[in-house]
C-alpha positions in Angstrom: 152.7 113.3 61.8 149.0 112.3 60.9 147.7 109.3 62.1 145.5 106.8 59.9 142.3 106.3 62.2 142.0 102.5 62.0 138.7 101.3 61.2 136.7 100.1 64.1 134.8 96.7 63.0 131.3 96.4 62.9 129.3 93.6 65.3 126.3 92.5 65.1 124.1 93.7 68.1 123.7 90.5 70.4 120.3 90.9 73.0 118.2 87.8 74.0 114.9 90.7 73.4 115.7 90.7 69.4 117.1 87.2 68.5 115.2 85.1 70.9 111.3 87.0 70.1 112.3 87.1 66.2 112.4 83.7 66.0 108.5 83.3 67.3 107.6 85.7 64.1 105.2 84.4 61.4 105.2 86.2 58.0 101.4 86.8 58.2 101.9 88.2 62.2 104.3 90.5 60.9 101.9 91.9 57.7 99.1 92.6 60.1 101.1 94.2 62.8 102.7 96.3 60.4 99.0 96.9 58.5 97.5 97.9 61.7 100.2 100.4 63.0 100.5 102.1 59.5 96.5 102.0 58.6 95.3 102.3 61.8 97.5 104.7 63.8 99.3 107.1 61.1 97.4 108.3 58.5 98.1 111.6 57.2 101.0 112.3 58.7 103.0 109.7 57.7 101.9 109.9 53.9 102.8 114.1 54.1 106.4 112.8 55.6 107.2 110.1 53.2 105.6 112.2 49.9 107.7 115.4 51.0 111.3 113.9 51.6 112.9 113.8 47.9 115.9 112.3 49.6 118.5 114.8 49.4 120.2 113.4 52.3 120.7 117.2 53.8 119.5 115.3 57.3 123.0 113.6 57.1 124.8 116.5 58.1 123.2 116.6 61.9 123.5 113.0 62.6 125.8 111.6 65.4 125.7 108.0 64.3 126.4 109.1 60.4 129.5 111.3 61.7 130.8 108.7 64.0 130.8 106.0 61.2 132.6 107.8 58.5 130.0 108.9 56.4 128.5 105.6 56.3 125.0 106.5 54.1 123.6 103.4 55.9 123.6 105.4 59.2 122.3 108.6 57.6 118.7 109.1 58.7 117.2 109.1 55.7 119.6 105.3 54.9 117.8 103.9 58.1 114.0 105.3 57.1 114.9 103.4 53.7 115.9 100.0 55.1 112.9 100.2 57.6 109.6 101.7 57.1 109.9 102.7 53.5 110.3 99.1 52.5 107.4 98.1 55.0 105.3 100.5 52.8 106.8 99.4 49.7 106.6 95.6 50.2 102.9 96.4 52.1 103.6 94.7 55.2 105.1 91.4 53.3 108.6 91.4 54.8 110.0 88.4 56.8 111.3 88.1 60.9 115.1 88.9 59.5 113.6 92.5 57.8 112.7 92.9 61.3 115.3 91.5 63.3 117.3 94.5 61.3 114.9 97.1 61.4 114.0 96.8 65.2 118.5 97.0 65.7 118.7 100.4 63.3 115.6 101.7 65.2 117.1 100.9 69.2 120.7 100.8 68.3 121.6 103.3 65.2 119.5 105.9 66.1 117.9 107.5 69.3 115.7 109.9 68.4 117.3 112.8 69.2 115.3 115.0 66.6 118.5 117.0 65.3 118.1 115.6 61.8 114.7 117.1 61.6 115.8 120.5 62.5 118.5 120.0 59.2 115.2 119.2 57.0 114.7 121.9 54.2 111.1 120.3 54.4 110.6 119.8 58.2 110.2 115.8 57.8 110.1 114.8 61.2 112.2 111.5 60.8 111.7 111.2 64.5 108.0 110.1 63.7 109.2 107.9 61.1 111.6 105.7 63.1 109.6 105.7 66.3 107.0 104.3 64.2 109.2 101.8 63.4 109.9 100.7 67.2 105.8 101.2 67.6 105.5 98.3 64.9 108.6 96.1 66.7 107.1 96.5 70.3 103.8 95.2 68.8 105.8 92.4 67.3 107.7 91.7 70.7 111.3 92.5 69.4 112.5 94.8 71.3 116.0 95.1 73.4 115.6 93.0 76.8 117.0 96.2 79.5 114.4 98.6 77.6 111.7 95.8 78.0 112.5 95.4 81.7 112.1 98.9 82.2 109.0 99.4 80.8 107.7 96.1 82.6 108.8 98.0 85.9 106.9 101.2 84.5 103.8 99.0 83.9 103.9 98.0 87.5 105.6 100.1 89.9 105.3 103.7 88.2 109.1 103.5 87.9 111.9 102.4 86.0 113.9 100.6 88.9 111.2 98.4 90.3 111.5 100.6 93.7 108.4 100.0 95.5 106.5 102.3 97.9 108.0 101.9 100.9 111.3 101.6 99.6 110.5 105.1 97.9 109.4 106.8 101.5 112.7 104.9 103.3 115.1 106.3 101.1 114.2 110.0 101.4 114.5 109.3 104.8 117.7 108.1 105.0 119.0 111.1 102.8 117.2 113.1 105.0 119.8 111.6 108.1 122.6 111.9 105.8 121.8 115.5 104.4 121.6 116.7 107.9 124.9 116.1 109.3 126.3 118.6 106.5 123.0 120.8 107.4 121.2 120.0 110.9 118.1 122.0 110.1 117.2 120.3 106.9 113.8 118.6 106.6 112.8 116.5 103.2 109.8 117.6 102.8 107.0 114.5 101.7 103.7 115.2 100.2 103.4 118.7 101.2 100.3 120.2 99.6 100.3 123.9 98.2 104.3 123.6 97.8 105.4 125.8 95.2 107.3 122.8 93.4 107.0 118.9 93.4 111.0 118.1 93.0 110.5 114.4 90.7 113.3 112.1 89.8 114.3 109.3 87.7 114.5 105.2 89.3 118.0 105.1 89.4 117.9 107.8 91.7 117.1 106.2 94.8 117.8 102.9 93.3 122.0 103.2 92.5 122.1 107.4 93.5 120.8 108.2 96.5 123.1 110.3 97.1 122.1 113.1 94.2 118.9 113.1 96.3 120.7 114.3 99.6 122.4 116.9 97.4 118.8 118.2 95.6 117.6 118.5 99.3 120.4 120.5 100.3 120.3 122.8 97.4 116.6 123.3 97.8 116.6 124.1 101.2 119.7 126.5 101.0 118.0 128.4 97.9 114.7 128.5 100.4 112.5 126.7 97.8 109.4 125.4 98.7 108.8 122.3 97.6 108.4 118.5 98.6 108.7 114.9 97.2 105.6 113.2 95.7 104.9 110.0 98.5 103.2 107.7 96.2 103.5 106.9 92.4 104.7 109.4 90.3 107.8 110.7 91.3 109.8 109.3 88.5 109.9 111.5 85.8 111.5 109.2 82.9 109.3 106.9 80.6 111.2 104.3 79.4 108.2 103.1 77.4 108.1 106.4 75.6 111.0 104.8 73.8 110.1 101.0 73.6 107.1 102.2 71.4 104.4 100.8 73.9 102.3 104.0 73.5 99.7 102.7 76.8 101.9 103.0 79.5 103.5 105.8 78.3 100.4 107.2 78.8 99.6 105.6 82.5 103.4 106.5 83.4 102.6 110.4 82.3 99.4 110.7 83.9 100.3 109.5 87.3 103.3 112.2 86.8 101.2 114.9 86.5 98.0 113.8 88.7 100.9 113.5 91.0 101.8 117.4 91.0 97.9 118.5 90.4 97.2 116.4 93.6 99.5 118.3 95.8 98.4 121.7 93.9 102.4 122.7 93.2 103.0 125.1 90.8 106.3 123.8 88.9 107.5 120.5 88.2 
């Protein structure tokens, strides 16, 4: 016997990082946020993306969030690029702090830029670019989701996502080091070794909440025989929360250290 699924009801997201910063918003803040992240940092690409799509709504098709809510047209991709940045463009800036108390939850919450819409584009609009633009213009405007921002806060000043500083970095390989060797008594972590064939990164929860995925890496490694060694100072986490928060500057300080990291230590692979 079929079952009717019942339908789930929709809540409004609730976070502290969307409805206490919207309140702050000024109508003329918001115009030349959105003026200067559309004028001064998208140019040609945007106009190509927004002048191509003829809205066909072929993008549907790939989207998690569309699928999951029925059909819903107001999760399809190309819904949420028309209740965010195509009425920006539309409007010219001029929309008030509610536009983007909406706009910054569709761009965290309703999609996360996964790409697989793009690949379902007859046209190749990256709709990808068009909604991280929209969390480019919210991080400007300081509404964005309280964890992401405390993530990238901890990027901005430890190099990490988990606020794990140094020493706390060097003690815990350590102590998986202790662990990992009463399974393998001849295991070494290896820390810093220059000229090692691969500079093994992780992400902050790692040695944060997971140690113990550390202690298994090092086991694997050594029992494959790899050659390779943990970065000592900053730049062993690999993720960028900021990459997603749409603050574009340390994305770029958290990638750099990353890879100055590996060309430091002259590995080979990452």
């Amino acid at each position: 016997m079929a079952i009717a699924a019942e339908k789930l009801e929709e809540k409004k997201v609730e976070d502290a990082g969307l409805d206490e910063t919207v309140k702050k918003l000024t109508p003329d803040k918001i115009e030349k946020v959105i003026d200067k992240v559309l004028k001064g940092e998208c140019g040609a690409r945007l106009k190509t993306y927004i002048d191509t799509c003829i809205h066909c709504g072929l993008c549907s098709t790939a989207c998690h969030y569309y699928l999951s809510h029925d059909g819903d047209p107001r999760f399809a991709p190309v819904g949420k690029v028309k209740q965010t940045i195509w009425e920006m463009i539309r409007k010219k800036g001029r929309v008030d702090p509610d536009f983007i108390r909406k706009a910054a939850e569709i761009a965290y919450t309703e999609c996360n830029l996964c790409r697989r819409c793009s690949q379902w584009c007859p046209f190749g609009v990256d709709i990808y670019y068009l909604m991280v633009t929209v969390r480019r213009i919210c991080h400007f405007l300081g509404v964005t989701p309280l964890y992401l921002q405390d993530t990238a806060h901890s990027h901005a000043v430890t190099m990490n996502q988990m606020w794990v500083k140094q020493d706390e970095w060097i003690d815990t390989i350590q102590w998986q080091e202790e662990d990992a060797q009463a399974e393998l008594p001849r295991l070494r972590v290896p820390i810093d070794k220059e000229g090692a064939e691969i500079m093994y990164s992780v992400i902050g929860p790692e040695p944060k909440f997971r140690a113990q995925l550390m202690y298994q890496a090092s086991i694997l490694m050594t029992v494959a025989g790899c050659d390779w060694t943990y970065p000592a100072t900053d730049g062993w986490d690999n993720s960028d929360m900021a990459m997603y928060s749409g603050d574009w500057d340390v994305m770029g300080r958290v990638k750099r250290a990353h890879f100055e990291a590996a060309m430091r230590l002259k590995v080979k692979k990452i």
